[in-house]
C-alpha positions as CSV (number, residue, x, y, z in Angstrom):
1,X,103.1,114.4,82.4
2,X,103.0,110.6,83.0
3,X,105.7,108.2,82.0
4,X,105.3,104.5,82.1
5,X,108.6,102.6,81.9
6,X,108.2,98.9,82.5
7,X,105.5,98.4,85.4
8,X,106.5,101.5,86.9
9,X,104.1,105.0,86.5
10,X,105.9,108.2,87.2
11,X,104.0,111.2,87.4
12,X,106.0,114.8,87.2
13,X,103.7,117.8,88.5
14,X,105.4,120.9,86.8
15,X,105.2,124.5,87.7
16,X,106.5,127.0,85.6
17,X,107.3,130.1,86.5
18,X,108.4,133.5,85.3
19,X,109.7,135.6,87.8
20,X,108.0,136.4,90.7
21,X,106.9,132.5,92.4
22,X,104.7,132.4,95.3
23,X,104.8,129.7,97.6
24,X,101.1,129.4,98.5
25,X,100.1,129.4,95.2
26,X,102.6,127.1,94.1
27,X,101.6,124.3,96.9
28,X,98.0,125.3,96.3
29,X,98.7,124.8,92.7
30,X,100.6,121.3,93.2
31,X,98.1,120.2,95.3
32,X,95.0,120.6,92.7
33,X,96.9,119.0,89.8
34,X,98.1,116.1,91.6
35,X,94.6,115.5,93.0
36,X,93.6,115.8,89.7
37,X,96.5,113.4,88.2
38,X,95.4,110.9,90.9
39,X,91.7,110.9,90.1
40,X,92.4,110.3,86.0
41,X,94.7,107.3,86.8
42,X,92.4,105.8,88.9
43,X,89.6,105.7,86.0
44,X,91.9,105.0,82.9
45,X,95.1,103.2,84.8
46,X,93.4,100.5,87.2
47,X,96.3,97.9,86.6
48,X,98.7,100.0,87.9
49,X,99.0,99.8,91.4
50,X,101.8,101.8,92.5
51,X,103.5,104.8,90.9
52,X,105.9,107.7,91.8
53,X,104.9,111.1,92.0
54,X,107.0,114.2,91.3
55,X,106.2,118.3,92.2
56,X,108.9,119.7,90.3
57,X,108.6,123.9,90.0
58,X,110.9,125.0,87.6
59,X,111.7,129.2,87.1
60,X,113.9,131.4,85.0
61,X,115.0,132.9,88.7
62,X,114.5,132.6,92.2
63,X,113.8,135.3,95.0
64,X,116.1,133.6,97.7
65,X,113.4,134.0,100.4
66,X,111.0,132.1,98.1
67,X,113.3,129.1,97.6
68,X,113.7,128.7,101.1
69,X,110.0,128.8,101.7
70,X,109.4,126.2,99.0
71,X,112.3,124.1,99.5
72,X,111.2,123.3,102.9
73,X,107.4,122.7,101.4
74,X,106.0,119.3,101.5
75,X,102.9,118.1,98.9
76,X,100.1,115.7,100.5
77,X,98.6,113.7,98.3
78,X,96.1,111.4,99.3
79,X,98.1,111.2,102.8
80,X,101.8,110.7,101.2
81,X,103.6,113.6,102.0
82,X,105.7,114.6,98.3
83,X,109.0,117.1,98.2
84,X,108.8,119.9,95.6
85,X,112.0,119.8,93.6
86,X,113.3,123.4,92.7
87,X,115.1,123.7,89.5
88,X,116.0,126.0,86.7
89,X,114.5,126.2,83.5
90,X,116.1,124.6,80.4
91,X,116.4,121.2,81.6
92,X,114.8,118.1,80.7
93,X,111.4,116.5,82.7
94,X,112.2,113.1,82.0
95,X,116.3,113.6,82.3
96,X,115.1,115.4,86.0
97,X,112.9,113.0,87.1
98,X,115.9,109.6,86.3
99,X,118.6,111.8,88.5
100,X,115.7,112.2,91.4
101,X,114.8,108.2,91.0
102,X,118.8,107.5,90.9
């Protein structure tokens, strides 16, 4: 998802999950799409310069050794090292993303 609000571009990387979430595959995951996400803005977004990236993973429940493993994860993108935000389902992406840019 990409919102642009003013000059600013967020990007929110979402993983949803159903109940079992498995932190390799989650960063691995992650990883790919923002990759991906970086290499679409760069042909379509040129005048945007700077934007804000967000790995959110988002599950009905966690395993409690699974949110420790992810919660201490860390995303690099094109050298930036990215938190992944853990949160429940049923919230909203954009509502998320102001609280984590607050």
């Amino acid at each position: 998802m990409i919102f642009v609000a003013d000059q600013d571009m967020l990007i929110g990387i979402a993983e949803l999950k159903g109940k079992t979430a498995h932190a390799d595959e989650i960063t691995e995951k992650l990883t790919n799409a923002s990759e991906i996400a970086v290499e679409i803005l760069e042909r379509i977004a040129g005048h945007f310069t700077r934007f804000d990236m967000y790995h959110m993973v988002l599950a009905k429940e966690w395993d409690p050794s699974e949110h420790r493993v992810l919660s201490k994860r860390k995303i690099t993108v094109r050298g930036k090292r990215c938190d992944i935000v853990l949160k429940r389902c049923g919230g909203s992406f954009s509502e998320m993303i102001a609280r984590l840019r607050a």
